[in-house]
C-alpha positions in Angstrom: 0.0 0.0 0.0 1.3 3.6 -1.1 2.1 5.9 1.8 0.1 9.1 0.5 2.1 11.2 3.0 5.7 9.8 2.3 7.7 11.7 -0.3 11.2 11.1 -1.5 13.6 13.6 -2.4 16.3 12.6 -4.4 19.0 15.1 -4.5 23.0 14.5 -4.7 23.4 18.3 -3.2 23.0 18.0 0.4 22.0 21.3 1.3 19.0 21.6 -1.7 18.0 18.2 -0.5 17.6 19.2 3.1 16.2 22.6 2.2 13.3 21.1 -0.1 12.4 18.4 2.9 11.9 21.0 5.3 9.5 22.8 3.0 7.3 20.0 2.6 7.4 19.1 6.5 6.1 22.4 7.1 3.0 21.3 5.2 2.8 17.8 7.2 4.3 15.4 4.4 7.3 12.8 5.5 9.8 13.1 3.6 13.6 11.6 2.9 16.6 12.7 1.5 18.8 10.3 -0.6 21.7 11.5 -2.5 21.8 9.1 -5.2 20.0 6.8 -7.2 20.6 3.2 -5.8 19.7 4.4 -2.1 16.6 5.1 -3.9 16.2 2.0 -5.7 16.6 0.2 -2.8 14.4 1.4 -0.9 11.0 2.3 -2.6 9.8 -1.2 -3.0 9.9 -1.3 1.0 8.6 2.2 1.6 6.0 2.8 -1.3 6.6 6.5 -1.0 3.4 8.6 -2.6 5.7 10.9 -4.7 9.3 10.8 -6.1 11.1 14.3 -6.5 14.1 12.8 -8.8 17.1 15.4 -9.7 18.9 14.3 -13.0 21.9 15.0 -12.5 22.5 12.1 -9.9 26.2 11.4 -9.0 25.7 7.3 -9.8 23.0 7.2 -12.5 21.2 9.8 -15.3 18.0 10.6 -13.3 16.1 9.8 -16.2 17.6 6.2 -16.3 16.1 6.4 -12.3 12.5 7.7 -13.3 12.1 4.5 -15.6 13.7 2.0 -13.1 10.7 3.3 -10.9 8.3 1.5 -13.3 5.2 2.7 -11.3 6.5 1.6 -7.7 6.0 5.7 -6.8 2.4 7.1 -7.8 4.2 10.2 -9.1 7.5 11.5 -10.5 8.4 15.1 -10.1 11.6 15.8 -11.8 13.7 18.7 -10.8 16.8 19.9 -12.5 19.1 22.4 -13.7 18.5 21.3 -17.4 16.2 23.8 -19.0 16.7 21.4 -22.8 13.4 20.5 -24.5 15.1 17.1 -25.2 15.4 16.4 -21.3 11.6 17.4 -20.5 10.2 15.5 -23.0 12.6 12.4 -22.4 11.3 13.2 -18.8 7.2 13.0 -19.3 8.3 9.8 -21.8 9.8 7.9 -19.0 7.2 8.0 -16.9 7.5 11.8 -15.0 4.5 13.9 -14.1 5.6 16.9 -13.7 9.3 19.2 -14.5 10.3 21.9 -12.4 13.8 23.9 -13.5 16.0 24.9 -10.9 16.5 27.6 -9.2 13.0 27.4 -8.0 11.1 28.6 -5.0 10.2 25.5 -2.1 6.9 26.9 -2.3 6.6 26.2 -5.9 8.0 22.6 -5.5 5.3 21.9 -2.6 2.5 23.4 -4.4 3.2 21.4 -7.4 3.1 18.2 -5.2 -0.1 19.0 -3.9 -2.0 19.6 -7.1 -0.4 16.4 -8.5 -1.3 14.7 -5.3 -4.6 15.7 -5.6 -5.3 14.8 -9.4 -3.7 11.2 -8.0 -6.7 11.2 -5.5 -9.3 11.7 -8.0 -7.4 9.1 -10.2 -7.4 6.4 -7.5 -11.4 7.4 -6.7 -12.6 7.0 -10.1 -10.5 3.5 -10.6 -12.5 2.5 -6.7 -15.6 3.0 -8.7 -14.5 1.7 -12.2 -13.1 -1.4 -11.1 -14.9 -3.4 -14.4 -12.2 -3.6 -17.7 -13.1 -1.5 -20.8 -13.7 -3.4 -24.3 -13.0 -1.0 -27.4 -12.1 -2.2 -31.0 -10.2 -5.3 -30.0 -8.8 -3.3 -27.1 -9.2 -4.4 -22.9 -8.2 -1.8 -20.9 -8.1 -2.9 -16.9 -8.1 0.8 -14.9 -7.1 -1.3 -11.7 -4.0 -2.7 -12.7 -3.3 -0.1 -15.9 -3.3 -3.5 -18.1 -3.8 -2.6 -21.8 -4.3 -5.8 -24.2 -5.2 -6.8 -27.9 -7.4 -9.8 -28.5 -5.7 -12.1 -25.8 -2.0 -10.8 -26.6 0.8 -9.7 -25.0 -0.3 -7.4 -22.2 1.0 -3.5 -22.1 1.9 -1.7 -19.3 0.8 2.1 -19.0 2.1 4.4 -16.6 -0.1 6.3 -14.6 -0.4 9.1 -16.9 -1.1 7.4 -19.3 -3.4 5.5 -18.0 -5.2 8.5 -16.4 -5.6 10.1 -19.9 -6.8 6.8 -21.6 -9.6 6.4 -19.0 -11.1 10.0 -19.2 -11.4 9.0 -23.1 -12.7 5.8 -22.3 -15.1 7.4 -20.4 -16.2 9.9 -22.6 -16.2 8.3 -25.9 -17.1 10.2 -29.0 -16.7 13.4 -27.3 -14.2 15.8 -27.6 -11.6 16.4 -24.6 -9.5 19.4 -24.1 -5.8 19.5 -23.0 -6.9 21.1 -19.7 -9.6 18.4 -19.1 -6.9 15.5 -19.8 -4.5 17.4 -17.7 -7.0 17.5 -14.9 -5.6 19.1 -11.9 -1.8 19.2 -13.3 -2.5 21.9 -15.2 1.1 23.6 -14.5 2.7 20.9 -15.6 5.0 21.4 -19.0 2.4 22.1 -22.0 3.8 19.6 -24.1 3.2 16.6 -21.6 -0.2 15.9 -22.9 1.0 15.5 -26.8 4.1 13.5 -25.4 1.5 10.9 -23.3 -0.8 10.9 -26.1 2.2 10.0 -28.8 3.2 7.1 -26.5 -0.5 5.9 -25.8 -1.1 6.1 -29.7 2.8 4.3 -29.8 1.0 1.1 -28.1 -2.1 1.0 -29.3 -0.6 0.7 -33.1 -0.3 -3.1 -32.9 -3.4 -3.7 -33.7 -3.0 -1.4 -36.9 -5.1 1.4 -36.3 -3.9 3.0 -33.4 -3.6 6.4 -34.7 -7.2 6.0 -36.1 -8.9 5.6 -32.3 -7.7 8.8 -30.9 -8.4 11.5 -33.1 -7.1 14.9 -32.8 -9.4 17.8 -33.1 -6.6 20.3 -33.8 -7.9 23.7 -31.8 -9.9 21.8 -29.4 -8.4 18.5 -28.0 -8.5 14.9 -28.6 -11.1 12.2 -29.1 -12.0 8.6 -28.8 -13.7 7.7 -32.3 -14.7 4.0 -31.0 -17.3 2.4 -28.7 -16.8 1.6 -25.1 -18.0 -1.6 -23.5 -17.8 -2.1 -19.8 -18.4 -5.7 -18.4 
């Protein structure tokens, strides 16, 4: 079971790391400092921390090689770094991250931005209590509980939590078009591009059957939309 109030701060420079801990104790969250990646590693199978605030420029490992290690054993990834490149953000939000926050930033920033993504996380997990049935679309079984994506009786697909997120609010609302905002949902300061990056890798696994492209249309202007049925059993 995650620990909602446990957060993990993964910073190689000792002072930052302390400094961004004590801003998020002020607001009542646990959180611990590890200075590189394999500390990490190690221990967030044992401690299911809520959020993971991964620096990528970590003295043993890239951090971006540490955000897809993770595979989905944080709920969230915050990555925070010194590396203002478009290539690093979007290399980011494709392995996996939620959010990017440049440094230098303000601790108040970096604790607001864990609250709204804990807070779009809480909605996530509320809708999956209710939907706990699998979705049947053009071939497609989508399972919101375990974020299991497979093609008539195939290999099984793995989505990250984003992704999943953003595939269920289609699923959800089929035939209707969906904004960025509305995908977004409460991340809405998240980088702008993190919604066509998802939505590329989304499209990415849903090409196997040969029309993945063709079952999320984009409305350019106006969002994205699910052009198939949804069965719910």
């Amino acid at each position: 079971m995650k620990n909602n109030n446990l957060i993990y701060v993964i910073e190689d420079e000792e002072d930052l790391g302390q400094l961004m801990c004590r801003a998020l104790e002020k607001f009542r969250y646990q959180a611990r400092h590890f200075t590189n990646g394999a500390e990490a590693l190690s221990a967030v199978t044992q401690d299911n921390p809520s959020i993971c605030i991964v620096d990528l420029n970590l003295p043993d490992m890239d951090g971006l090689e540490l955000v897809k290690q993770f595979d989905n054993q944080c709920r969230g990834v915050v990555i925070v770094s010194g590396r203002d490149d478009l290539t690093d953000r979007v290399l980011g939000l494709e392995f996996g991250a939620d959010d990017y926050i440049t440094k230098p930033f303000e601790p108040r920033e970096l604790v607001a931005r864990v609250q709204s993504l804990l807070r779009r996380l809480q909605r996530s997990s509320e809708i999956n209590a209710v939907i706990t049935r699998k979705a049947e679309f053009s071939g497609w079984i989508f399972r919101p509980d375990s974020l299991e994506l497979c093609y008539q009786a195939q290999e099984k697909l793995s989505l990250s939590r984003a992704e999943g997120d953003m595939l269920l609010s289609l699923l959800r609302h089929p035939f209707q078009i969906l904004s960025r905002d509305q995908l977004l949902g409460d991340n809405g300061t998240a980088y702008d591009r993190s919604i066509d990056v998802r939505m590329s890798r989304l499209r990415k696994k849903l090409e196997s059957s040969g029309d993945g492209n063709e079952l999320i249309k984009t409305v350019y202007g106006a969002g994205y939309m699910l052009t198939t049925a949804v069965v719910w059993r």
